[in-house]
C-alpha positions in Angstrom: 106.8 172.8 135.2 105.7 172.1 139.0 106.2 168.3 140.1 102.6 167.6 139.9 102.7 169.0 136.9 105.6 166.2 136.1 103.7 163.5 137.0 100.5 164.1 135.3 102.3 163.4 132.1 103.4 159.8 133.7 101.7 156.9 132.0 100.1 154.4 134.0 101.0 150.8 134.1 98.9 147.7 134.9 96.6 148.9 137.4 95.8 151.8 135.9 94.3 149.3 133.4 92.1 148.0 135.8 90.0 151.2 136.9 90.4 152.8 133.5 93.0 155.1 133.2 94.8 156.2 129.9 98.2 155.1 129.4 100.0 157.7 127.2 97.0 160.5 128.7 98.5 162.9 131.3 97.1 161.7 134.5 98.3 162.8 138.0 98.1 159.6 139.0 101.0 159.1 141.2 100.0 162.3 143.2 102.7 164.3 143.9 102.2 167.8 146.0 103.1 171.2 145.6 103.5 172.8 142.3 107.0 173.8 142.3 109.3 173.1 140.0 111.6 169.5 141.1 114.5 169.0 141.4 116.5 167.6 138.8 117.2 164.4 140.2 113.3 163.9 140.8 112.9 164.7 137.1 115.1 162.1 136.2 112.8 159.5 138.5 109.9 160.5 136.8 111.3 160.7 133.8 112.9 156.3 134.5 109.0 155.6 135.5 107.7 157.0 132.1 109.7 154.5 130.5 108.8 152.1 132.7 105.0 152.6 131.9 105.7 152.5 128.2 107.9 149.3 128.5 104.7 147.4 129.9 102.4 148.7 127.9 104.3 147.1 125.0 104.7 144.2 126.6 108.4 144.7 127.6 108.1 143.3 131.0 112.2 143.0 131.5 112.6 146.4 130.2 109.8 148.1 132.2 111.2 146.4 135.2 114.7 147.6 134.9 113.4 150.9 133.9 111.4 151.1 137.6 114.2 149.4 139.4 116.5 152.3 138.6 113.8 155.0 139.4 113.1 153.7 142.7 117.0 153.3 143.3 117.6 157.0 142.6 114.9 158.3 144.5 115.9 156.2 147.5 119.6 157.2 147.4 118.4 160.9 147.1 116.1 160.6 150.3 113.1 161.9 147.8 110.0 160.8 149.6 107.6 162.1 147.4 109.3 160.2 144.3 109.7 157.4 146.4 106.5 156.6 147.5 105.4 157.7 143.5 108.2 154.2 142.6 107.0 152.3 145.0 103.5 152.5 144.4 104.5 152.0 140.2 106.5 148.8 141.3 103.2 147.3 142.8 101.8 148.1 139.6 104.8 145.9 137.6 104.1 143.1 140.4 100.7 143.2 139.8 100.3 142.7 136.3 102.8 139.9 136.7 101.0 138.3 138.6 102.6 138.8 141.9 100.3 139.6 144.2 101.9 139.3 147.3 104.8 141.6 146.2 102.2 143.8 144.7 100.7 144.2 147.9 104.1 144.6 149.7 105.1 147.6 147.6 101.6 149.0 147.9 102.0 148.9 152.0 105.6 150.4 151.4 103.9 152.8 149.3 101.0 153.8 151.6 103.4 154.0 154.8 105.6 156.8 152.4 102.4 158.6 151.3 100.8 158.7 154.8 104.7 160.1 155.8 104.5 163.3 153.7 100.8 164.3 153.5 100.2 163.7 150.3 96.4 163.1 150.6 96.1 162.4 146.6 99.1 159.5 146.4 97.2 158.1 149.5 94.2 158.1 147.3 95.8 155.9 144.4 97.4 153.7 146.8 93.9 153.0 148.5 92.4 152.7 144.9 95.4 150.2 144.1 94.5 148.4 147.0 90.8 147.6 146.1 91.9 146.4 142.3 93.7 143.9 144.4 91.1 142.7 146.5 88.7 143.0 143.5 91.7 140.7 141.5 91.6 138.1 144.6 87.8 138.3 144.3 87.6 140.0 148.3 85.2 142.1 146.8 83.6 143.6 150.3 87.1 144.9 151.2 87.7 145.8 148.0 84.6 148.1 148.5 85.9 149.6 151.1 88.9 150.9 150.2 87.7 152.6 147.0 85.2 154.2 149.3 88.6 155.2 151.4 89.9 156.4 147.8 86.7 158.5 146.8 87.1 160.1 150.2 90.9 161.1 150.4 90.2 162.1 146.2 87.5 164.4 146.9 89.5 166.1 149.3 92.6 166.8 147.0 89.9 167.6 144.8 91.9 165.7 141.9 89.3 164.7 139.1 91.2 162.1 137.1 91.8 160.3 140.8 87.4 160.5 141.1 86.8 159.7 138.0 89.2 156.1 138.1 87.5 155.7 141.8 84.1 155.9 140.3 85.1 153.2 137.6 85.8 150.9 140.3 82.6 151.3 141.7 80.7 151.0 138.5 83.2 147.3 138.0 82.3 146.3 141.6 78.4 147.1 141.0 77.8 146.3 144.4 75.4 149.4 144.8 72.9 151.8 143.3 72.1 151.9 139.8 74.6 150.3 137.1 72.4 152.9 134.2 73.3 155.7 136.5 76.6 154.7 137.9 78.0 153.9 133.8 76.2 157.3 133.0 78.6 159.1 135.5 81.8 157.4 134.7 81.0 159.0 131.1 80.5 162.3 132.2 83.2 162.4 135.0 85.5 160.9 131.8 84.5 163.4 129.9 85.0 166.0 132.0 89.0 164.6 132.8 89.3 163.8 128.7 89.9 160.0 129.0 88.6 158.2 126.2 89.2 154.7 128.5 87.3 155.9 131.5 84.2 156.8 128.7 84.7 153.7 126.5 84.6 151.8 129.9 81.5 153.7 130.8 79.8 153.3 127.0 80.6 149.5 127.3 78.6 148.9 130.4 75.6 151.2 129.3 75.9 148.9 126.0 75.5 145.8 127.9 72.5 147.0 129.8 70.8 147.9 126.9 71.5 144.4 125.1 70.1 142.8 128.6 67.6 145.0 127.7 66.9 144.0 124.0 67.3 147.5 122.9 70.0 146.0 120.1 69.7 149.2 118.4 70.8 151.5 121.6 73.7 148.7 122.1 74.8 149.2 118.8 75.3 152.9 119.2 76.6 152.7 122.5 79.0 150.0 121.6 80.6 151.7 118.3 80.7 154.5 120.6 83.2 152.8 123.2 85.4 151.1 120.2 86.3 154.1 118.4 87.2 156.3 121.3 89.3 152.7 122.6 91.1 153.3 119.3 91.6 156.9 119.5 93.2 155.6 123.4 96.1 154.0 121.9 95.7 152.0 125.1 95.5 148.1 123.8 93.7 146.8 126.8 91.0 149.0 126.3 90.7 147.9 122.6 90.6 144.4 123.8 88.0 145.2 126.2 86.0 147.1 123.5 86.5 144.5 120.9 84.8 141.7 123.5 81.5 143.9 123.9 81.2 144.2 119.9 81.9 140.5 119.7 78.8 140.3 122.5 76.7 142.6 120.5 76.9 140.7 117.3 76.3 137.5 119.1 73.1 138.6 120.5 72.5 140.2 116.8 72.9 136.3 115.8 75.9 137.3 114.1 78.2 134.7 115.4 81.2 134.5 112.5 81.3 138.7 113.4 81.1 137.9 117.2 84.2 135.2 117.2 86.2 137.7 114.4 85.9 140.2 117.3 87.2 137.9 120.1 90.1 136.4 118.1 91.2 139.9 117.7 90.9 140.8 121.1 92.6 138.1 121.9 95.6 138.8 120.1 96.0 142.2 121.6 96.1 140.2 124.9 98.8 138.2 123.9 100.7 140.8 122.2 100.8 143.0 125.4 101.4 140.0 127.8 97.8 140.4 129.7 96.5 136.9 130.5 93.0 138.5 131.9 92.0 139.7 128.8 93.6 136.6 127.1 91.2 135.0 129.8 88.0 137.1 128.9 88.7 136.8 125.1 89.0 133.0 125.6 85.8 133.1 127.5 83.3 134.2 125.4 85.1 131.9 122.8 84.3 129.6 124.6 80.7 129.9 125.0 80.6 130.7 121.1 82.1 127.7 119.9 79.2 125.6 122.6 77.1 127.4 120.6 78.1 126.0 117.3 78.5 122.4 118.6 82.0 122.3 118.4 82.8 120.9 121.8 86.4 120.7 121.6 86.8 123.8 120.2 84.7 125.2 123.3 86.5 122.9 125.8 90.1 124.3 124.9 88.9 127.9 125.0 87.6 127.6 128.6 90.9 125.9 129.6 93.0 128.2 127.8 90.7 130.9 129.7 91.2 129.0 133.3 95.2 128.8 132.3 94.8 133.0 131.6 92.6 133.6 134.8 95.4 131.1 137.0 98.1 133.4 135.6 96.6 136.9 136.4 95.1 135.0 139.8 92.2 136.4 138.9 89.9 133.7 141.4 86.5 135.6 140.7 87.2 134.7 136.9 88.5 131.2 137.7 85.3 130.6 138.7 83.4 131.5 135.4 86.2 129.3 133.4 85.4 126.4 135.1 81.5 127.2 134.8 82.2 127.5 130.9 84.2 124.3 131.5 80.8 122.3 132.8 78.7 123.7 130.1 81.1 122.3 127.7 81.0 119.0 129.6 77.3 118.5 130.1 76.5 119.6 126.4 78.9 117.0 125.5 77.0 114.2 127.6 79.6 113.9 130.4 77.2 114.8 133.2 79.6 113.8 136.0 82.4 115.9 134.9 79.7 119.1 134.4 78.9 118.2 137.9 82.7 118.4 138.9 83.1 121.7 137.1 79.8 123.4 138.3 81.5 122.5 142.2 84.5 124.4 141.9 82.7 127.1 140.4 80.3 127.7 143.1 83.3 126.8 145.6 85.3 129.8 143.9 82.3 132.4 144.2 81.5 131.2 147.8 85.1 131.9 149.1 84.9 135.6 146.5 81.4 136.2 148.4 79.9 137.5 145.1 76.6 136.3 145.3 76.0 137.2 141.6 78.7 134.5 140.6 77.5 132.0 142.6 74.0 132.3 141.8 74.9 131.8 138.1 76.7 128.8 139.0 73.9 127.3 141.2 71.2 127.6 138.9 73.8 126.1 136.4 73.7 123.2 138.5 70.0 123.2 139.0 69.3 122.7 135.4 72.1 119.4 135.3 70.3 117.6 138.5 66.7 118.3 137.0 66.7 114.8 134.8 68.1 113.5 137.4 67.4 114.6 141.1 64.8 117.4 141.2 64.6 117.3 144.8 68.3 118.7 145.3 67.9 120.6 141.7 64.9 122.4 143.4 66.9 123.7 146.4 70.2 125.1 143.9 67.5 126.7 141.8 65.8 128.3 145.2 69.4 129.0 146.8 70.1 131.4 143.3 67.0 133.2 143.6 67.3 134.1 146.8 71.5 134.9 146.0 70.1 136.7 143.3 67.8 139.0 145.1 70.7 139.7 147.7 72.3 141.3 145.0 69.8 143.2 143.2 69.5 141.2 139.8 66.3 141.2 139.2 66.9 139.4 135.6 68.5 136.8 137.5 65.6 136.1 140.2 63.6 135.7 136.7 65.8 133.2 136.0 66.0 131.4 138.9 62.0 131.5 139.1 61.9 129.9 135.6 64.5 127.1 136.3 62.0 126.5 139.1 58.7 126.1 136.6 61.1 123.2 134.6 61.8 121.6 137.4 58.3 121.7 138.1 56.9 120.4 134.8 59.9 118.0 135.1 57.6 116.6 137.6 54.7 116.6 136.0 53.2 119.6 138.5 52.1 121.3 135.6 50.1 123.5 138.1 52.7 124.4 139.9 54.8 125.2 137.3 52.2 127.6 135.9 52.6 129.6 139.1 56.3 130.2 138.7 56.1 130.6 134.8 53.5 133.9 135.5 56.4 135.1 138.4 59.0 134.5 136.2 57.3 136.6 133.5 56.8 139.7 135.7 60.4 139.9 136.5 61.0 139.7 132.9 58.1 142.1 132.3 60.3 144.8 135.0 63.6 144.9 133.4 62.3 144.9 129.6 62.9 141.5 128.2 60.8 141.7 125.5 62.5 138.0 124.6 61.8 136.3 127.8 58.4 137.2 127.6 57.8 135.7 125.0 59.5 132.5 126.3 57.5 132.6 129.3 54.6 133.0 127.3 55.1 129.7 124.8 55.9 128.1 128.0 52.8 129.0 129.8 50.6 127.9 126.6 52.9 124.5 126.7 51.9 124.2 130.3 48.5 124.9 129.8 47.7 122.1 126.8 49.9 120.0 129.1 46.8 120.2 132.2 44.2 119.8 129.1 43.4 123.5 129.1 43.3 125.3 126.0 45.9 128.0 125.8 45.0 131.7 124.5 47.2 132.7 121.6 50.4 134.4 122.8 51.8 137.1 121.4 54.6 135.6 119.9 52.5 133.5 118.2 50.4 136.6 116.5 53.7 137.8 115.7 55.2 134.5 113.6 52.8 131.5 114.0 55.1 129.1 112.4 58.2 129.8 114.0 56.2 129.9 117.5 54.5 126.3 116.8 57.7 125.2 116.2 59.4 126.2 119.8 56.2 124.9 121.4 57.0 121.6 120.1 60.5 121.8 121.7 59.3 123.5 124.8 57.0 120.9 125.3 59.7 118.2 125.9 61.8 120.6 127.6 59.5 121.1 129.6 58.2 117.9 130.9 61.5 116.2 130.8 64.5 117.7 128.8 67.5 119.3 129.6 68.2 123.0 129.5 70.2 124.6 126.8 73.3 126.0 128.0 71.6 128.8 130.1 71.8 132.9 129.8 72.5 133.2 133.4 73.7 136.6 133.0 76.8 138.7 132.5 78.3 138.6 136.0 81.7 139.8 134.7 
């Protein structure tokens, strides 16, 4: 069996997680040249790293760690670059999902400089791609865009598929350009084509999530039983936990919520079974947010610290930023408006300093909706700052958003008028990405605006559709609004 050969069959550790990969799948992930047969000391290195990779997977962090020391010792006393720069680049990847960043970065630059050494054009690749989950962990996500672009480059010409394919994942998790249908619908096929189950179920996950944005519950069902059973057929635990979180979102949007935090608690023990605080974090999360939903606010409030305490662990500062977002809601729903104040800061402090606008946008139209009762002047200009965050990133479900926050703080004001305008904006941005329930929001809303002025309102078709149930959310819209505050808003999945 040629080197390459050898270290296709290496499982991947931490990293790997990150864009996708399969542990336990052969994957030539460390790169190695040449397809003759190694030595017999380098088969013993790649032989120390396999363990190593299996160790962390199970969550035996000492054990993986002795397990990598002794393959990077052996390959160094040998004077095996190829091996060497192959331990290195797995030690960042121990250090990494430790997090030790710093030290993962230092063995990546170790790494690079060892790659760059011998030629090897597809370990260069990895390293470059190892690179940009660390700027996308540290929330640098311009440089962490260009350095999978680096990646895609150096893959393309090695040719190595699997190296593509985890390159393109990145991209589709950045979703800082083109379309997220098209870019999820490539990671499948590229998966596909490589046989990784992750990469796909990554790919299904994302389509999923589109098509609940979407309303197309249906689709997202489909889509979504798709990713969890190939996550199963994995073996890879992360991407389980991963696959476990979209169900739970699907069945919360199918109003399903005892199915939806059945879903989460699992995931969430995977996470602590296997040691991996970020999906700890993300599990913790959207427990969070289901327990506001439920009115349990000290339930919610220890999930989205447990989640912070994950997202601290794994310095995952993009993340951070959501936790303490989650943390507001929780705060505000509560009645503490000072404290949701507090929280809603940091969070837009954490997105400003990650530069994605998507985050921050969330975060600012978060604190629109708290200042309406209460300073509609400065609530107008956070509400106004996400739309125009939200158009520099493409979201067109968001600038709806942001538009709509407007309108309330409008009617908030009594400017019925004026919130009239932005209702009918609003609508046509919900009209463009097919949210058949926003419409119909907009549409009460409008008629609640309308009988507001003294105009009589035309019959919307929500109300055609259930009369009752939409004379009974006039009512509330009504006081929402002229006056009230918002519910604890859908600002978007901007994980």
């Amino acid at each position: 069996m040629g080197i390459a050969k050898g270290l296709a069959q290496l499982l991947c550790a931490a990293a790997c997680l990150q864009v996708g990969v399969v542990p336990g799948q052969p994957v030539n992930y460390y790169g190695l040249s040449g397809s003759r047969a190694p030595t017999g000391q380098e088969q013993q290195v790649l032989e120390l790293l396999r363990k190593s990779a299996q160790a962390r997977e199970q969550g035996l962090r000492d054990e993986a760690r002795r397990y990598g020391q002794e393959g990077l010792a052996l390959a160094r006393q040998s004077r095996m670059l190829e091996t060497m720069g192959a331990a290195q680049l797995h030690m960042s990847t121990l250090s990494q999902s430790e997090g030790d960043l710093p030290k993962a970065m230092e063995w990546l630059e170790q790494s690079l400089l060892t790659c760059e050494l011998v030629g090897n054009t597809n370990c260069q690749a990895n390293a470059r791609l190892m690179r940009a989950t660390l700027h996308q962990q540290l929330g640098d996500y311009p440089r962490a865009s260009q350095e999978v672009d680096r990646s895609l480059k150096l893959a393309k010409i090695q040719g190595e598929p699997q190296t593509i394919a985890n390159a393109q994942v990145l991209i589709l998790q950045l979703g800082q350009r083109g379309s997220p249908q098209q870019a999820a619908q490539e990671v499948v096929a590229l998966a596909e084509k490589a046989g990784s189950s992750t990469d796909a179920a990554l790919g299904l996950r994302k389509l999923g999530r589109l098509a609940i944005d979407e309303g197309d519950l249906p689709r997202a069902e489909a889509l979504l039983t798709d990713a969890l059973a190939r996550s199963k057929s994995s073996q890879n635990p992360r991407s389980l936990g991963d696959s476990l979180i979209a169900a739970g979102e699907l069945a919360a949007a199918q109003r399903r919520p005892d199915v939806a935090a059945r879903h989460y608690l699992e995931a969430k023990g995977i996470a602590v079974q296997i040691q991996d605080h970020g999906l700890s974090g993300n599990a913790s999360l959207r427990l969070a947010k289901h327990y506001l939903l439920a009115s349990d606010w000290e339930s919610s409030r220890k999930a989205a610290m447990a989640a912070l305490q994950a997202y601290e662990l794994a310095n995952q500062l993009t993340d951070q930023g959501l936790a303490h977002e989650a943390l507001g809601n929780v705060e505000w729903a509560s009645g503490n408006r000072d404290r949701a104040k507090t929280q809603y800061r940091l969070a837009i402090d954490l997105a400003v300093k990650s530069g994605l606008k998507e985050n921050e946008a969330g975060a600012r139209l978060m604190m629109a909706s708290l200042l309406r009762a209460t300073d509609r002047s400065s609530a107008m200009q956070e509400a106004q700052s996400a739309e125009s965050l939200y158009q520099a990133s493409g979201s067109t479900l968001g600038q709806g958003l942001a538009v709509l926050e407007q309108a309330r703080i409008r009617g908030a004001g009594d400017d019925f008028e004026g919130a009239l305008i932005l209702l009918r904006q609003a609508r046509l941005h919900f009209i463009q990405v097919k949210r058949k329930d926003k419409v119909a929001l907009v549409d009460d809303w409008i008629a609640t605006a309308l009988r507001l002025r003294g105009q009589a309102p035309a019959v919307t078709s929500a109300q055609k559709q259930n009369p009752a149930e939409a004379a009974a959310r006039a009512a509330a819209q009504a006081a929402a609004l002229a006056a009230g505050d918002a519910a604890v808003g859908d600002q978007g999945r901007r994980r």
